[in-house]
C-alpha positions in Angstrom: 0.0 0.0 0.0 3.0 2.4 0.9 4.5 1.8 -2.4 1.1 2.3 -4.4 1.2 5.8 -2.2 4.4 6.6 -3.3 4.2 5.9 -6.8 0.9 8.0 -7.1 2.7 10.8 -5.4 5.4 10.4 -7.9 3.7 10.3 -10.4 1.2 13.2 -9.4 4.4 15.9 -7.9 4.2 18.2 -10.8 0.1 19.0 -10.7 0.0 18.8 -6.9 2.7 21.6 -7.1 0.9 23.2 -9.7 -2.2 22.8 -7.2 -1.1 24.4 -4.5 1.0 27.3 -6.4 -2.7 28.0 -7.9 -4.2 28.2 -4.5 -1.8 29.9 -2.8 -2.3 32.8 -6.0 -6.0 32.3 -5.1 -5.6 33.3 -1.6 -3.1 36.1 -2.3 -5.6 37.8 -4.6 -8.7 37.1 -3.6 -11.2 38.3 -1.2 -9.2 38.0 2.5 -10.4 35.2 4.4 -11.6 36.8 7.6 -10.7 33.9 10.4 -10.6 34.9 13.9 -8.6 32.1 16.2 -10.3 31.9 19.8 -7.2 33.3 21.0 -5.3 36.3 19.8 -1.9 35.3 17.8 0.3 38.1 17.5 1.6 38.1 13.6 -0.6 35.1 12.9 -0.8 36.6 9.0 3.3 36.9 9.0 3.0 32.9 10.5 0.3 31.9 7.4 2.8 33.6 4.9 5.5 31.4 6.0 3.6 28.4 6.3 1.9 28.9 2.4 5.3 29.1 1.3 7.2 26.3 3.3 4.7 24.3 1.7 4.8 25.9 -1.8 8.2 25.1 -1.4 8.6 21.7 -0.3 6.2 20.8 -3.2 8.2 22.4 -5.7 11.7 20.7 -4.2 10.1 17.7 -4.4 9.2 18.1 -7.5 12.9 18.9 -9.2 14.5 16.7 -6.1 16.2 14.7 -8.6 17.6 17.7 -10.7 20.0 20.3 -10.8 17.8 23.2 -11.2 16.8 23.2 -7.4 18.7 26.8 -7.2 16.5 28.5 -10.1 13.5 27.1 -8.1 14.5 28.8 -5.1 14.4 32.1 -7.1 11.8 31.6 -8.9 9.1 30.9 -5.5 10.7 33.5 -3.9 9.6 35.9 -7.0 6.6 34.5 -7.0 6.0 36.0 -3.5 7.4 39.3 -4.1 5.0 39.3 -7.5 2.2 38.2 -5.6 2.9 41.4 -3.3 3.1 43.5 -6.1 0.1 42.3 -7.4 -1.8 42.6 -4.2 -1.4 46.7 -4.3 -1.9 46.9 -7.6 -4.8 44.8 -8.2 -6.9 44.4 -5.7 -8.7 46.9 -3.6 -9.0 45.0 -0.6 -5.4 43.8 0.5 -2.2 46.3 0.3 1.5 44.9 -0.6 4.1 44.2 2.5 7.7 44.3 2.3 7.4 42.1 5.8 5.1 39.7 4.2 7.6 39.0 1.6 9.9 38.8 4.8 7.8 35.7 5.9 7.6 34.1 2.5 11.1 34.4 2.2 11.8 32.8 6.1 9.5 30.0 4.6 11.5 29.2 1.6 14.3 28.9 4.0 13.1 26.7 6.4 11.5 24.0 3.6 15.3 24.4 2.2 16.7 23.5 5.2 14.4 20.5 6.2 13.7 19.1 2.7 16.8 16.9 2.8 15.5 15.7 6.2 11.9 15.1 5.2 12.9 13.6 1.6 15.1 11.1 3.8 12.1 10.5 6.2 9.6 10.0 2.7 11.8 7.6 1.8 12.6 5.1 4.6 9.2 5.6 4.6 7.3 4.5 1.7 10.2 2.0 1.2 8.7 -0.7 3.6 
């Protein structure tokens, strides 16, 4: 069953990638989401930036994990954040760009850089049984 898993995921990297990248845009550009936790987080948007693109990240590492364009990936999410930014002042009416939101995206690139070779390792021990 592990091995059916992995092989779907595998097989499936590059659209689930692409799926998240597209939601991620959705969320940037749409309507704000108005959540209210029961208790108050201080920078709780700054923590949701970082965590959109930790993930956005890992998908897309796992994606070209087996190629030696990881380095124009890196640049190319963290773009993405900064158009995404961009595109929140100048587009919509409701949300305004923020040099520390691209901040967070950028501290969440980091971290899925850093872990990715731990969690790949973990995937694969893994799905290996």
């Amino acid at each position: 069953m592990q091995k059916r898993i992995k092989l779907l995921l595998e097989r499936n990297s590059y659209f689930i990638a692409l799926l998240i990248t597209a939601v991620i845009t959705y969320l940037s550009l749409g309507r704000p989401v108005q959540f209210k936790p029961p208790i108050e987080i201080n920078f709780l948007d700054k923590i949701l930036h970082a965590s959109a693109y930790f993930v956005l990240s890992l998908s897309w590492l796992f994606v070209f994990r087996l190629h030696s364009i990881k380095k124009g990936y890196i640049i190319f999410v963290f773009l993405f954040g900064v158009l995404m930014e961009l595109l929140q002042g100048w587009l919509t009416e409701n949300r305004q760009s923020d040099v520390f939101d691209v901040l967070a995206n950028s501290f969440g690139i980091i971290i899925a850089i850093l872990l990715f070779e731990y969690i790949y390792k973990y995937y694969q021990i893994y799905f290996e049984k």
